[in-house]
Wavefront OBJ file of the C-alpha trace (Angstrom):
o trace
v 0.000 0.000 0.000
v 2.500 2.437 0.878
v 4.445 1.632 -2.382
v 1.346 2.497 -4.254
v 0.735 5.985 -2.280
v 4.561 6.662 -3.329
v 4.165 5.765 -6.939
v 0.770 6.994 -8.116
v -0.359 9.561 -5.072
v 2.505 11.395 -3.990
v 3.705 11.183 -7.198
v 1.900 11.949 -10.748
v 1.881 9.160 -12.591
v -0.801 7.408 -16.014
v -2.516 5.734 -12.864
v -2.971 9.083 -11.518
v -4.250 10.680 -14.167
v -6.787 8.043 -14.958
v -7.927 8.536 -11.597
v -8.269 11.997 -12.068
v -12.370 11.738 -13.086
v -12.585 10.296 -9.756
v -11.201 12.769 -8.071
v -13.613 15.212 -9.621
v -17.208 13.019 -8.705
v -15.377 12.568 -5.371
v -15.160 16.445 -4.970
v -18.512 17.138 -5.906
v -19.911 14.410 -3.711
v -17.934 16.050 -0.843
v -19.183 19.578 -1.519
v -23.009 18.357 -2.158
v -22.441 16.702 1.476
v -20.804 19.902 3.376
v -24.069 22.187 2.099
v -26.014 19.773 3.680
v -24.546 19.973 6.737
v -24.042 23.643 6.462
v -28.363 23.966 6.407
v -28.467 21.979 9.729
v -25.116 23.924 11.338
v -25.004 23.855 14.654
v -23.227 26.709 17.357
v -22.320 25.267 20.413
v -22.488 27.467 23.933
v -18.626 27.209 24.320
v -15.615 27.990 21.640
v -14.992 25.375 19.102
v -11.664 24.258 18.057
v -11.309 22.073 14.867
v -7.715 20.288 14.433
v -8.079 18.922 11.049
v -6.469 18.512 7.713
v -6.998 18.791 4.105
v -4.587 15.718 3.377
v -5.138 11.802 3.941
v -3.354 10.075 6.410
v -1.210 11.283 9.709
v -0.467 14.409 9.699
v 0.316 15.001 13.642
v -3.936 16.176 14.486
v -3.849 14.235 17.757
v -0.495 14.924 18.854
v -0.951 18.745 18.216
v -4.228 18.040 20.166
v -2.579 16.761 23.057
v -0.378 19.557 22.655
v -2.557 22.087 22.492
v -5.075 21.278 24.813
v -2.587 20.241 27.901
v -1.121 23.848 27.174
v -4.268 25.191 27.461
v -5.203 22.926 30.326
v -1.868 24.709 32.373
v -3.451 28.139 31.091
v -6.440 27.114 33.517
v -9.110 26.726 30.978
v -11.572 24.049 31.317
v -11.442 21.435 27.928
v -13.050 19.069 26.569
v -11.920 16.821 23.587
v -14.349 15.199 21.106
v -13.004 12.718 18.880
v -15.087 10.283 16.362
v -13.558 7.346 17.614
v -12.516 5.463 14.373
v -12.980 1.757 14.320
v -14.067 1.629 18.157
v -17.000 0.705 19.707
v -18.920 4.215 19.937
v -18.016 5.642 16.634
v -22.126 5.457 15.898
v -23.093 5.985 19.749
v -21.178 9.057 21.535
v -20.046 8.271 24.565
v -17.883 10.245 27.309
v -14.492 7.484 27.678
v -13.049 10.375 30.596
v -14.064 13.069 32.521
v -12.310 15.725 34.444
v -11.134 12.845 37.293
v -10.730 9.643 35.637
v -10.739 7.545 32.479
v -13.171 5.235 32.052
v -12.781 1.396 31.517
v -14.827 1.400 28.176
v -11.689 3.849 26.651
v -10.338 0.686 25.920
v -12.359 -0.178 22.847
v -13.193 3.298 21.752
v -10.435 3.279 19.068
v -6.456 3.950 19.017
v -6.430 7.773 18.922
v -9.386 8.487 21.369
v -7.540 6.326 23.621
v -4.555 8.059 23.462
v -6.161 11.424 24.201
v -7.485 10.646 27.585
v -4.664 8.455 28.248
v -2.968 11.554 27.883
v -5.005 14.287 28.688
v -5.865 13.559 32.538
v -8.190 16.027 33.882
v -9.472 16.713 30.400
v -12.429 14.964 28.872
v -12.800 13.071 26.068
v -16.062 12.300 23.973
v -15.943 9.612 21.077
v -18.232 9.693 18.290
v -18.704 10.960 14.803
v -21.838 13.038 15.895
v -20.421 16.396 16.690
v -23.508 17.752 18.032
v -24.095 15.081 20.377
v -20.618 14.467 21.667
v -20.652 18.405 21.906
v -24.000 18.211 24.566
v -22.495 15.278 26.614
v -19.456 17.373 27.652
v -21.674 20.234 28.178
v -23.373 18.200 30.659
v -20.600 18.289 32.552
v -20.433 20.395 35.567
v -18.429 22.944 35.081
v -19.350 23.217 31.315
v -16.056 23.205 29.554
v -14.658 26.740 28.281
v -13.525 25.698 24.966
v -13.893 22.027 23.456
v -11.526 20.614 20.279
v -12.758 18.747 17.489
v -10.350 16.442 16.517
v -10.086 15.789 13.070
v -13.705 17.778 11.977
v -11.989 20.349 9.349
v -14.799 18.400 6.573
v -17.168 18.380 9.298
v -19.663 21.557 8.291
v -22.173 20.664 11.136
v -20.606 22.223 13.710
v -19.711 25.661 13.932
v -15.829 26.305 14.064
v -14.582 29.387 15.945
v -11.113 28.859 14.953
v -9.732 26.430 11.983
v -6.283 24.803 12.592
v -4.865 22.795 9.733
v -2.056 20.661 10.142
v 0.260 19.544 7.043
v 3.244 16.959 6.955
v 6.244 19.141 5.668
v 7.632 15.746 4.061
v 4.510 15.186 1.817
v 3.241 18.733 1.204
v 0.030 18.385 -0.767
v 1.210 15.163 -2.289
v 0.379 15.347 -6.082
v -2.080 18.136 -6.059
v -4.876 15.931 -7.035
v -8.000 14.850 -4.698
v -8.717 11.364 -3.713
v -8.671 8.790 -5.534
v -6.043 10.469 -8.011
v -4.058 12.371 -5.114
v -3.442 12.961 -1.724
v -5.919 15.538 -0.857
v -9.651 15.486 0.820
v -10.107 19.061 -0.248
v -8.717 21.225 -2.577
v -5.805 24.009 -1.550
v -8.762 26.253 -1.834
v -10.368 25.163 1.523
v -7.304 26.879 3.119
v -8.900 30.577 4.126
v -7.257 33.617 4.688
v -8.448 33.054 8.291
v -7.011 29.770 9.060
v -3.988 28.220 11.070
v -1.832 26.315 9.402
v 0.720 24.083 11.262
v 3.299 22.483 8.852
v 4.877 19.260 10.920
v 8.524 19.110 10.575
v 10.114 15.579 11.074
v 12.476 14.723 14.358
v 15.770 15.440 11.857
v 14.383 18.989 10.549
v 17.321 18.694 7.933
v 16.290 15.660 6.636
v 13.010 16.192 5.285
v 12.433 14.141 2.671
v 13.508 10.265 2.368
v 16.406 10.183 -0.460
v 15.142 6.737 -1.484
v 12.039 8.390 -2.533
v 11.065 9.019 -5.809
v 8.442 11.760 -4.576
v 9.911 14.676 -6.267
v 10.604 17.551 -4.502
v 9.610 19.951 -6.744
v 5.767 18.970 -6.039
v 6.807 19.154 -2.006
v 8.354 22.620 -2.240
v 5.214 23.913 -4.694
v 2.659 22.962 -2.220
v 4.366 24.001 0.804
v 4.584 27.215 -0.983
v 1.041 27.129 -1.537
v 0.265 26.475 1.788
v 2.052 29.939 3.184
v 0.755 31.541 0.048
v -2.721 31.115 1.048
v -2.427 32.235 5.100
v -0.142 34.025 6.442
v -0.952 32.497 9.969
v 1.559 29.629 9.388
v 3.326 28.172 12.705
v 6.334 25.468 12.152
v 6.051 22.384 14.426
v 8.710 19.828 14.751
v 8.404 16.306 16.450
v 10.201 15.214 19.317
v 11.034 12.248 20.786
v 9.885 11.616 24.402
v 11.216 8.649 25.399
v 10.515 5.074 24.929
v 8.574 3.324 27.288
v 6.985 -0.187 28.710
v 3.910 -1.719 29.996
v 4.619 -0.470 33.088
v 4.924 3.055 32.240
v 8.504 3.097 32.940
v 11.169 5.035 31.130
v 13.566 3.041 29.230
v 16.865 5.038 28.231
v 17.604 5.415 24.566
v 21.293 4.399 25.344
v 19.818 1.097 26.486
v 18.523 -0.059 23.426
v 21.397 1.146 20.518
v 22.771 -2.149 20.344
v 19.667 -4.138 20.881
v 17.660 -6.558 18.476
v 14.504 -4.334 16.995
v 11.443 -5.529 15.384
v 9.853 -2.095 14.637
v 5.604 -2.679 14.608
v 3.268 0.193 13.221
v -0.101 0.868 11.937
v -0.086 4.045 11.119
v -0.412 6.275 8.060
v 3.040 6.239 7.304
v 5.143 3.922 8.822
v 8.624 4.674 6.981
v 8.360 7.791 9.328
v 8.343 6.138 12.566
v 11.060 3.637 11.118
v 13.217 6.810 10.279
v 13.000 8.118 13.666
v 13.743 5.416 15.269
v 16.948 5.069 13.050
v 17.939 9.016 14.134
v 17.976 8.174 17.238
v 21.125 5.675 16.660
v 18.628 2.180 17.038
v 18.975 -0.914 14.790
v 15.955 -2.524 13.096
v 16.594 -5.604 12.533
v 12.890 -6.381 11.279
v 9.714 -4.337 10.362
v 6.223 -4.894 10.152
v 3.895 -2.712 8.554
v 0.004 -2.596 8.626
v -2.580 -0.336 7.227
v -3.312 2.945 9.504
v -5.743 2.054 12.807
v -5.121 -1.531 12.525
v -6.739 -3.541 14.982
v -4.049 -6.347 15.984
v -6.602 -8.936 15.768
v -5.388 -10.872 13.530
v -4.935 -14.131 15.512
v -2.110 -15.189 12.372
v -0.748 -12.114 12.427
v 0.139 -12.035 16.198
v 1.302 -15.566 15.761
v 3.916 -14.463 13.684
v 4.923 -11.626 16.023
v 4.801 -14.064 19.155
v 7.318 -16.733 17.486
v 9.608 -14.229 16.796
v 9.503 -12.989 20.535
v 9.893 -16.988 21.748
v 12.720 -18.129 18.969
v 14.925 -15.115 20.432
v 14.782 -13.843 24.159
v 16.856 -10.738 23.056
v 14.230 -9.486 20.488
v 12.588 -6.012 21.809
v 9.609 -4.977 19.991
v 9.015 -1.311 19.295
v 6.039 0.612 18.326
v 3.984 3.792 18.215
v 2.570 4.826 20.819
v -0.926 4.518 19.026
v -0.240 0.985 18.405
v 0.919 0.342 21.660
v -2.659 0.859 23.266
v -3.824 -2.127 21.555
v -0.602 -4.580 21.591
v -0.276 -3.853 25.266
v -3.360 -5.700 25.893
v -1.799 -8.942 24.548
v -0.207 -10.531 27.652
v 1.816 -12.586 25.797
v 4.340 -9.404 24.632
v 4.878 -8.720 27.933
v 7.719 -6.687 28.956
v 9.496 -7.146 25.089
v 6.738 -4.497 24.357
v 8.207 -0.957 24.555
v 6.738 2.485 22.524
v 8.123 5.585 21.156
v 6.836 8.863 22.548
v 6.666 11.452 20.045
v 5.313 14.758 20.656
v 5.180 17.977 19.503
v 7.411 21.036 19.896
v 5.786 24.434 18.316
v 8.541 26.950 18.836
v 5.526 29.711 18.691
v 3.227 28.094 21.123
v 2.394 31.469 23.199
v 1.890 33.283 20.114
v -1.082 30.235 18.739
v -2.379 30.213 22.784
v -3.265 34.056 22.791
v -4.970 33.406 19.760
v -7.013 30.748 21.150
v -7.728 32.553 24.594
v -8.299 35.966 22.873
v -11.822 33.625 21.212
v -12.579 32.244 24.167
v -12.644 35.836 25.666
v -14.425 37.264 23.170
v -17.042 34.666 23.109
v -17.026 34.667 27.075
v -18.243 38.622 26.837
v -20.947 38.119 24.204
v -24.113 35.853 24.075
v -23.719 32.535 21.669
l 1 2 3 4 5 6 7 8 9 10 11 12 13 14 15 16 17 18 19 20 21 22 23 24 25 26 27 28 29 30 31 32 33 34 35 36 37 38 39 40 41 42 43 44 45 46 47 48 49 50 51 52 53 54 55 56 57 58 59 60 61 62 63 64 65 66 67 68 69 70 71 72 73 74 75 76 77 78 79 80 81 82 83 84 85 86 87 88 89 90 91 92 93 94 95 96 97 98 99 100 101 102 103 104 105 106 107 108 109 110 111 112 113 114 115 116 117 118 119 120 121 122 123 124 125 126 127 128 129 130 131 132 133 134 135 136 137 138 139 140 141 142 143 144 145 146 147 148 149 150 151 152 153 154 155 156 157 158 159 160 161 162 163 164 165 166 167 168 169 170 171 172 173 174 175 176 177 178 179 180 181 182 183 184 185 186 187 188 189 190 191 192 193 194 195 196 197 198 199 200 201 202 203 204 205 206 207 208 209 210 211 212 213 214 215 216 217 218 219 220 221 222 223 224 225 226 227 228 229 230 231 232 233 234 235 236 237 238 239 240 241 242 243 244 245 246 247 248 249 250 251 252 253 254 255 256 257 258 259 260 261 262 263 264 265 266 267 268 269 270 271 272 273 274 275 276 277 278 279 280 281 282 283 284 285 286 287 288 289 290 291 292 293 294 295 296 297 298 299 300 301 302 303 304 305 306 307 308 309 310 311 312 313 314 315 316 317 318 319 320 321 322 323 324 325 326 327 328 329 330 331 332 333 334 335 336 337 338 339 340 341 342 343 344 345 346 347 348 349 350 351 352 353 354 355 356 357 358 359 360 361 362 363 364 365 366 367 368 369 370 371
């Protein structure tokens, strides 16, 4: 799969191009479906942020969420988080997985990223669900009502009213190939980008290494979107991942200089898993195996985790390595035990005060007026 994102989406290519029709009937389907939602839009009591993207794939939303809201959090704002919840078990039937003391046991199944946020985000709480509006009301039952509440990946969602747009883009990738889905890269057009919205451009954990030199995405398409990106807003913030430390089942910190010179089988489901690979390289570790599966996987594969757990038992010095999105779901296999460690990334925005007064001037100015 990701060979075929290289060659035909990132990349023009015939395939691409005979896609391209697609892309058109997919673009008209999407703007037929956002004036629908737009007739029904509804304004929640308290400022709404929406962390989205006009991209497929990863492109740092929840870790600039965590980001964002924790910094907010320390600010002494009150909020919320409402996430769809993709692939778990309340995606079709909101439910609150945390409030502002605890997490609740049912976080467990309501899907990779949700999980991660109130894993997280203690003291902040998290709604899963892809109805807004609903997941909206159920953390404005809470008492106190929260000040300001984040949509988490809703930039396409027009049923909500957004008080503030943030759009986050993968500096590596760009707008891929300029075309939409199927043919390209892109949900939305370089259009949806207003004058009015924040763009964050994601740097990777090497800032001078941008771009993978085995890659035959050409960087002429990278540097033309980027520039159309900055071209479009000038509210355009640089963010740059981090590493944060690896970690076990236990929560415990492992040291990096622990594990240069130890056996690796790297595991991700994610978007892009050459990325997490890479970092793990620049940080001086040795893979000495990879596996790859599609973005949100589920790790229920009972063949699949065969596989994984031979390789564990035929070598007691094999570690296993993962995202820390994938490691909510492997840690619940018993079997991995403490072989199981995760890489920490997060997010360092070098203008972080400057995006926070922003944020708190809305929340002010929609504190002094009637919604």
């Amino acid at each position: 799969m990701n060979g075929l994102i290289e060659r035909h989406l990132l990349h023009r290519s015939i395939f691409s191009y005979l896609l391209y029709p697609l892309s058109l009937l997919y673009r008209k389907l999407c703007q037929y479906r956002q004036r629908q939602q737009q007739k029904r839009c509804y304004k929640s009591p308290c400022t709404i942020i929406s962390i989205g993207n006009i991209v497929s794939g990863g492109s740092g939303k929840t870790p600039f969420c965590i980001e964002l809201a924790s910094a907010l959090k320390a600010k002494g704002i009150r909020v919320g988080i409402s996430h769809r919840g993709y692939k778990g078990n309340f995606e079709k039937k909101p439910k609150l997985i945390s409030n502002y003391e605890k997490v609740f046991p049912i976080a467990k199944v309501a899907g990779d990223e949700a999980l991660l946020l109130a894993k997280n985000l203690k003291g902040v709480p998290v709604a899963v669900g892809k109805d807004r509006k609903c997941a909206i009301e159920l953390l404005c039952s809470l008492s106190p009502v929260p000040e300001l509440i984040i949509l988490d990946d809703s930039f396409q969602n027009h049923s909500v009213y957004h008080d503030l747009d943030f759009l986050l883009f993968d500096a590596r990738i760009g707008l891929g190939n300029g075309f939409l889905i199927p043919a390209g890269y892109l949900r939305e057009p370089i259009t949806a980008l207003q004058k009015n919205h924040i763009a964050i451009i994601k740097e990777a954990l090497n800032i001078h290494d941008q771009h993978d030199p085995n890659s035959n995405y050409p960087d002429s398409y990278r540097h033309k979107s980027l520039q159309q990106i900055t071209d479009r807003t000038t509210n355009v913030y640089r963010a740059t991942t981090e590493s944060k430390g690896f970690f076990d089942v236990k929560g415990m910190r492992i040291e990096q200089s622990e594990l240069i010179n130890k056996k690796i089988l790297a595991v991700s489901g994610i978007a892009f898993p050459l990325s997490f690979e890479q970092s793990l390289m620049k940080l001086g570790l040795k893979i000495w195996q990879s596996k790859r599966y599609p973005d949100h996987y589920g790790f229920d594969d009972e063949k699949e985790l065969h596989k994984i757990i031979t390789l564990i038992n035929s070598d007691p010095e094999l570690l296993i390595i993962c995202t820390e999105k994938d490691f909510v779901k492997l840690e619940q296999i018993p079997s991995l035990g403490e072989r199981l460690l995760y890489l920490k990334i997060g997010l360092q925005i070098p203008e972080l005060d400057r995006l926070l007064k922003i944020v708190l001037d809305k929340v002010k100015e929609n504190a002094g007026k009637s919604r």
